[in-house]
PAFI-806746 format. One line per field, with one value per residue (C-alpha): residue number from 1; residue in one letter; x, y, z. Coordinates in Angstrom, 3 decimals, always signed. Layout:
REM PAFI-806746
k NUM;...
r a;...
c1 X;...
c2 Y;...
c3 Z;...
END
This chain:
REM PAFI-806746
k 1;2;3;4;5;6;7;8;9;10;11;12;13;14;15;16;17;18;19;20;21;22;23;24;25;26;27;28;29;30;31;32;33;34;35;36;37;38;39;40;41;42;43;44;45;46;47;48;49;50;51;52;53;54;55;56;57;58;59;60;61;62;63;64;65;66;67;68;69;70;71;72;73
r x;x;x;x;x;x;x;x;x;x;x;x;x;x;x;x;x;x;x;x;x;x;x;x;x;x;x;x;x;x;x;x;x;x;x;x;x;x;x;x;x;x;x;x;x;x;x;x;x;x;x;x;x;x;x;x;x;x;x;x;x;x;x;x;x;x;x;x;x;x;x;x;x
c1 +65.979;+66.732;+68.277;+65.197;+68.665;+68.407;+64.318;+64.454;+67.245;+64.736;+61.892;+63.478;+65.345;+63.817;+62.744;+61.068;+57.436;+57.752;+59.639;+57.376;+54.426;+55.916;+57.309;+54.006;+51.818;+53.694;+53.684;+49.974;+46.916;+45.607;+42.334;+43.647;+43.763;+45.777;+48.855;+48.698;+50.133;+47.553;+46.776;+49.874;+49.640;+46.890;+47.549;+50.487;+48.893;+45.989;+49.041;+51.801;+53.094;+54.636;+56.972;+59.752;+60.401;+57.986;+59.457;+60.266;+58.486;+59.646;+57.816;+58.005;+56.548;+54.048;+52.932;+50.318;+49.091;+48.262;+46.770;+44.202;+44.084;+43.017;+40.259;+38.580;+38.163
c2 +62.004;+58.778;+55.921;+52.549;+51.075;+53.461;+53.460;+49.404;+49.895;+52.709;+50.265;+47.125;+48.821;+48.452;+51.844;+52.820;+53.288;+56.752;+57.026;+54.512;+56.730;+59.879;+57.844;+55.779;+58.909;+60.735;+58.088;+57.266;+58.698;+61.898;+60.469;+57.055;+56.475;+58.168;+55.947;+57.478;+55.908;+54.670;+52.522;+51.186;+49.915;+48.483;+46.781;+45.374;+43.824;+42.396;+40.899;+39.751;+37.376;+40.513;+41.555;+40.120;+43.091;+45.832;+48.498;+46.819;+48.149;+48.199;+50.008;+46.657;+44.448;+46.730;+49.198;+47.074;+44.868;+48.133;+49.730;+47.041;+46.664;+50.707;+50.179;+47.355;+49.147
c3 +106.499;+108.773;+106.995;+106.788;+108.621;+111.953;+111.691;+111.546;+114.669;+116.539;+115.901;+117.467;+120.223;+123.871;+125.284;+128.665;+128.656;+128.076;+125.474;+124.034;+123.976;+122.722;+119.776;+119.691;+119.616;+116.811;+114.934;+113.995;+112.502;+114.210;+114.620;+115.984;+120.510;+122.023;+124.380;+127.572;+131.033;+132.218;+129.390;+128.774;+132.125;+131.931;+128.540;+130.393;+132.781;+130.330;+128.071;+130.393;+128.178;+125.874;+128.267;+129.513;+131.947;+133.127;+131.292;+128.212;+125.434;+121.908;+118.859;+116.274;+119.235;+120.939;+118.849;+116.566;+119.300;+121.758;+118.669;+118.183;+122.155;+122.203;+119.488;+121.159;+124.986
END
């Protein structure tokens, strides 16, 4: 079992976009959008503001704002 210490640490830490969306896609509902690439890309580029570099991507920052980002395309 992780410690809420590590998760809280894995949550905040900055990971590449594809480590992003493996974490990102075991981590929600099975009938909730699907990250993929190409929509992380894109979700970049409609929210610039979120990243500081291109392949910045963190789970705490990201991963609610994408999720309602996926719902409404």
């Amino acid at each position: 079992m992780k410690s809420k210490s590590n998760e809280l640490e894995q949550n905040q830490a900055i990971t590449s976009l594809i480590v992003f969306i493996n974490s990102y896609n075991k981590s929600i509902p099975k009938d909730f959008p699907r990250a993929t690439n190409k929509a992380l890309k894109q979700f970049q580029i409609t929210h610039p503001a979120l990243f500081k570099k291109p392949d910045d991507w963190s789970i705490e920052k990201h991963r609610k704002r994408l999720m309602d980002w996926l719902f409404s395309e």
